[in-house]
C-alpha positions as CSV (number, residue, x, y, z in Angstrom):
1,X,140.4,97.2,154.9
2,X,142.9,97.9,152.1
3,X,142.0,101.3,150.5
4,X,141.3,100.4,147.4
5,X,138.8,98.3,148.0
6,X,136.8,100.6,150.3
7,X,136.8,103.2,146.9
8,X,135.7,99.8,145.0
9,X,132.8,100.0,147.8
10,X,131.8,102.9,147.7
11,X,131.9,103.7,144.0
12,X,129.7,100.5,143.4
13,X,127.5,101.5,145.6
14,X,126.7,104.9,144.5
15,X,127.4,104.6,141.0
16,X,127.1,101.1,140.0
17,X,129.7,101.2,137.3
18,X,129.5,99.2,133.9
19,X,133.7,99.2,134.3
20,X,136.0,100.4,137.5
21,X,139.3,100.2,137.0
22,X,141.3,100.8,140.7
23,X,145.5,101.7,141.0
24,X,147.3,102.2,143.5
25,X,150.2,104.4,142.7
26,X,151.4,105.8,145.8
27,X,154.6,104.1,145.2
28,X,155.3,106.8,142.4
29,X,154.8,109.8,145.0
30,X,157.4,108.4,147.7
31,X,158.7,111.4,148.9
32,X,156.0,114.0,148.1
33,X,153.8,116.0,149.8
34,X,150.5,113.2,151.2
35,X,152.5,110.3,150.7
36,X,152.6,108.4,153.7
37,X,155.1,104.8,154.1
38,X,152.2,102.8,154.0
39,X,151.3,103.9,150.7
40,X,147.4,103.9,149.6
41,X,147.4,107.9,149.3
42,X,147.9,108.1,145.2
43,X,144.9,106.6,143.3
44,X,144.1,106.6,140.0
45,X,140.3,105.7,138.8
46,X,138.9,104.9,135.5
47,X,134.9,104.5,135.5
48,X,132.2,103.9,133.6
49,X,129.2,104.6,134.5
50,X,125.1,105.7,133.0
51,X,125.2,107.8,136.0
52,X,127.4,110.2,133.9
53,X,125.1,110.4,131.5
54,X,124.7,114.3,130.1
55,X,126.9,115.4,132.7
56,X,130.2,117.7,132.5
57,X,133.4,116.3,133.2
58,X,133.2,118.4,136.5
59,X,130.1,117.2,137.4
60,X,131.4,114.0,136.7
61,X,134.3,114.4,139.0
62,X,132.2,116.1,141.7
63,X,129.7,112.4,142.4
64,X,133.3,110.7,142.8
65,X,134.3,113.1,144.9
66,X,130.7,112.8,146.9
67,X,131.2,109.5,147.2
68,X,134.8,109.6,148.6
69,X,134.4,112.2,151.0
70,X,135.3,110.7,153.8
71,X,138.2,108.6,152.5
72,X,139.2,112.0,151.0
73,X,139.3,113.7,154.1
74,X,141.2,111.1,156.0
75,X,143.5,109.1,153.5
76,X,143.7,110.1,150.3
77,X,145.9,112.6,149.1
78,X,145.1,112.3,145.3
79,X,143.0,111.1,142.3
80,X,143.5,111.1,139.3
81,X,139.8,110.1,137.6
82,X,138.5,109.2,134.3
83,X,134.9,109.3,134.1
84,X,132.6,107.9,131.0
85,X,129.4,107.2,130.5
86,X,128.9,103.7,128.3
87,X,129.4,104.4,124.9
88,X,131.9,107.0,125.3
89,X,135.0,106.1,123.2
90,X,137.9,105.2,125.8
């Protein structure tokens, strides 16, 4: 199963996001410490969802993290996140 749709996955399930925006941009770190030649190591995320509601950006950051922990362990070497809750000016 292709990477990004396993964050897709799990991101829907434990957030159910208004908006998830997935990009692979491994291709950008060829070279670089965690790239790998099959790519899918570089991700960037933009999400929207009420579960972010009245929390801090960290906090934010930490329930993506939660719900990538295994993918973080094993594959990816980086994400870069944006995380709003509806309303939030983008």
């Amino acid at each position: 199963m292709q990477m990004a749709h396993r964050i897709r996955e799990r991101l829907t399930s434990a957030l159910n996001p208004e908006r998830l925006e997935i990009v692979d941009e491994s291709h950008r770190h060829a070279g670089h410490a965690g790239a790998r030649p099959g790519g899918e190591t570089h991700f960037r995320v933009e999400i929207v969802a009420a579960a972010f509601e009245g929390k801090s950006r960290l906090d934010r950051q930490r329930l993506v993290y939660a719900a990538l922990k295994d993918e973080m362990s094993q594959q990816i070497h980086a994400l870069s996140l944006v995380t709003r809750a509806p309303g939030e000016a983008g």
